[in-house]
Every structure is written in C-alpha cells, then in structure tokens.
C-alpha positions in Angstrom: 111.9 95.1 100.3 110.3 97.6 97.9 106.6 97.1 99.9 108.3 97.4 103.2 110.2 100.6 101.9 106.8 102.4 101.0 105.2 101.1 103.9 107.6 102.7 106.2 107.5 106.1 104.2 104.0 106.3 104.5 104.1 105.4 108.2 106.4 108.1 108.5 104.7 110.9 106.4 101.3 109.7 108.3 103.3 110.3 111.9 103.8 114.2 110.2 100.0 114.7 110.0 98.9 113.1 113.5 101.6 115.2 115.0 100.6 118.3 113.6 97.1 117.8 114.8 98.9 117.5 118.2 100.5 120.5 118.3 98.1 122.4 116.9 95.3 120.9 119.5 97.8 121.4 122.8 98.3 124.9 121.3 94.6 126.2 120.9 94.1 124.8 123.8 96.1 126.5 125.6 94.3 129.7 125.0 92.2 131.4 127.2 89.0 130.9 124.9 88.8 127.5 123.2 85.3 128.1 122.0 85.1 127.2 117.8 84.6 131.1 117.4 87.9 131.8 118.8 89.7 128.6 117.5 88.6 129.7 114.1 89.8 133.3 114.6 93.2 132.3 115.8 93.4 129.9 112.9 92.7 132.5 110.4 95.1 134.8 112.0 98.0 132.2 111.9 96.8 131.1 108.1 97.2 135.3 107.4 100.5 135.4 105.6 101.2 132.0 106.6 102.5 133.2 110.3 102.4 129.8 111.6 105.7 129.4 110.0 107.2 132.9 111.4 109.4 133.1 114.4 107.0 134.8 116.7 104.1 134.6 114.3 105.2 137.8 112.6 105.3 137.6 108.7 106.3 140.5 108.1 109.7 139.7 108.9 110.6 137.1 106.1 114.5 136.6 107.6 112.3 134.7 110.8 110.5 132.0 108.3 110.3 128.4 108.9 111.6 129.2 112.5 108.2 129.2 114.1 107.9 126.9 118.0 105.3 124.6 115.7 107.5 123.7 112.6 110.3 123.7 114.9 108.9 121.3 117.3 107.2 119.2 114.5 110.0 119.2 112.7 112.0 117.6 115.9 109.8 115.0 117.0 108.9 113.5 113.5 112.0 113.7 111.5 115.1 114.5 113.4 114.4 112.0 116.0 114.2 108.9 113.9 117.5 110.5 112.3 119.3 110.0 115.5 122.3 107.4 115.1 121.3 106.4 111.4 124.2 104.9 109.9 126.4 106.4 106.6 125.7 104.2 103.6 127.6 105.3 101.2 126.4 103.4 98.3 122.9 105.4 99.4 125.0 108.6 99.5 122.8 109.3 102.8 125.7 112.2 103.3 123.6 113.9 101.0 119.8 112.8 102.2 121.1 114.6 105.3 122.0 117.3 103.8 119.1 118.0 101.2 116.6 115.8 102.2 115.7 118.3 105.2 114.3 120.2 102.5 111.8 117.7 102.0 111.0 116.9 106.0 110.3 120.9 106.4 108.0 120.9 103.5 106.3 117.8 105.0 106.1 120.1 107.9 104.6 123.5 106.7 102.0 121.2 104.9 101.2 119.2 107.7 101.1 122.2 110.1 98.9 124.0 107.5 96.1 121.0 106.9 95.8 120.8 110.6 95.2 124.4 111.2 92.5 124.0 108.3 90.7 121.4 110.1 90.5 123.1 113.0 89.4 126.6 111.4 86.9 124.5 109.4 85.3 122.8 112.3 86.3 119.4 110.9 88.3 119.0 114.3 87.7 120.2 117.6 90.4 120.8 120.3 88.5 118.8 122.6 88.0 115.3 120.6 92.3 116.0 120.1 93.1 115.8 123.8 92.5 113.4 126.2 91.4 113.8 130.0 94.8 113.4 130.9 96.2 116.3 128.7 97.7 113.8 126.2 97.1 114.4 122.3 95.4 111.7 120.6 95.8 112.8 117.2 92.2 111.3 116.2 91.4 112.3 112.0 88.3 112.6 112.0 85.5 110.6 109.5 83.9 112.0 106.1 81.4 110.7 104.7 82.5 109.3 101.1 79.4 109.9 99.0 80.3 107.4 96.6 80.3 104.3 99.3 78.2 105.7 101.9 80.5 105.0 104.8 82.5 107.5 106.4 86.3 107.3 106.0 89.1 109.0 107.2 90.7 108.9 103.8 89.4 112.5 102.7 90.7 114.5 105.5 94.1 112.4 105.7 97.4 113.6 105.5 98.2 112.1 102.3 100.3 112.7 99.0 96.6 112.3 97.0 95.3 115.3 99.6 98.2 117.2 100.4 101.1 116.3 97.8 100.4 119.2 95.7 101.0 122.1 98.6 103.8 120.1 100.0 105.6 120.7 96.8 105.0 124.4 96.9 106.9 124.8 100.3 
C-alpha cells in the first residue's frame, strides 16, 4: 500500500508541473509576438514581484494574491478536480486535509507556475515544442544533458521535490 501511496502522490505532484507548462505555453502563445525575445520579456515581467500570482498581474495590490487566471486554473484542473466526490474518512480526519491541505495544493501551484515560466524565460522550452498542431498542450519537459552519465534526461528540469521542494515550501 505504502509504494502505491507514493506512487500516486508523485503522479499527482508530476500532473502539477505538466499542467503548468500547459498553461503557461497556451498563454504566451496567445500573444501577439511569440518570438523567444518577447516570451522572455513577458516572462520576466510576470517573474517581477511575482505577478503571475496577482489578480490581474498587478502586485502591487497584495489583497489580489494567489487569485491570478493561472494559479486559479491550475489550481482547478490538478487538485480540486480529483477532490470531487472523495469520501469522509474519519479515521484519516480528511475533514481536515480539506481544510488545510489546500495550503499545500496552492503552494504546489505557485511553484509549478513559477518553474514553468523559468523554462520558458530561459529558453529551455519553447511555446512551439508545448502545443500541438491542433492547439492541444502537450506538456513535453524537455532533456538535459546529465554530465555525469552522458545521456540526456528529463530528471534535471523536472518538477520534483529534489528540484523544486525547497521553493514550494517558501509559498
């Protein structure tokens, strides 16, 4: 049970990071200038302050934080979804994981939304490779090359407690 347990968490943290990547890629897409020099310049403007988490990008109104479309959306799609019709254990006191454990889901979020928007301000992604010719995210992580093996890997860029547990914690 204890092996199926941590192999569903880190299904589900995984699902956090390729959805991020999603709605970060439909969104720079959506621009009217998808060229790296713009991506990177609208990622460094939603990095500034952190206003990918504001309500209308705008941190300098902290009473609109972690109300922003992206966290809003990620949040839905990853975590409240698969919440939907979960039974009450009380033994599990899942009254309370409800309650407090969103805390946890919007940090997962924040992180998520801010490794993806690294990527693409890096150049380690590109919006293209993220969306396929019918307009569908793919959510593709993209290969580094480990220098101790020699192969590429996706494990370095990964949306993973080793990677990202750290700045999870601080949201």
């Amino acid at each position: 049970i204890n092996i199926q347990a941590t192999r569903r968490l880190s299904v589900w943290r995984s699902n956090f990071g390729s959805t991020a990547l999603a709605v970060m890629a439909h969104f720079l897409a959506s621009g009217s200038d998808d060229t790296p020099d713009a991506v990177r310049e609208t990622c460094k403007e939603l990095l500034d302050g952190l206003a990918f988490l504001f309500q209308d990008l705008d941190p300098t109104k902290p009473e609109n934080v972690y109300r922003s479309q992206f966290l809003l959306q990620l949040l839905a799609h990853t975590h409240l979804r698969s919440c939907i019709g979960c039974p009450d254990v009380p033994k599990l006191d899942t009254d309370a994981l409800k309650e407090y454990g969103i805390k946890g889901a919007i940090s997962l979020c924040c992180a998520a939304l801010e490794r993806a928007i690294r990527l693409f301000q890096r150049g380690e992604l590109h919006v293209d490779d993220q969306i396929s010719t019918r307009g569908k995210a793919t959510a593709k992580t993209p290969l580094k090359l480990n220098k101790v093996s020699g192969k590429e890997s996706s494990t370095a860029l990964a949306f993973s407690e080793q990677n990202w547990g750290a700045c999870t914690r601080q949201y």
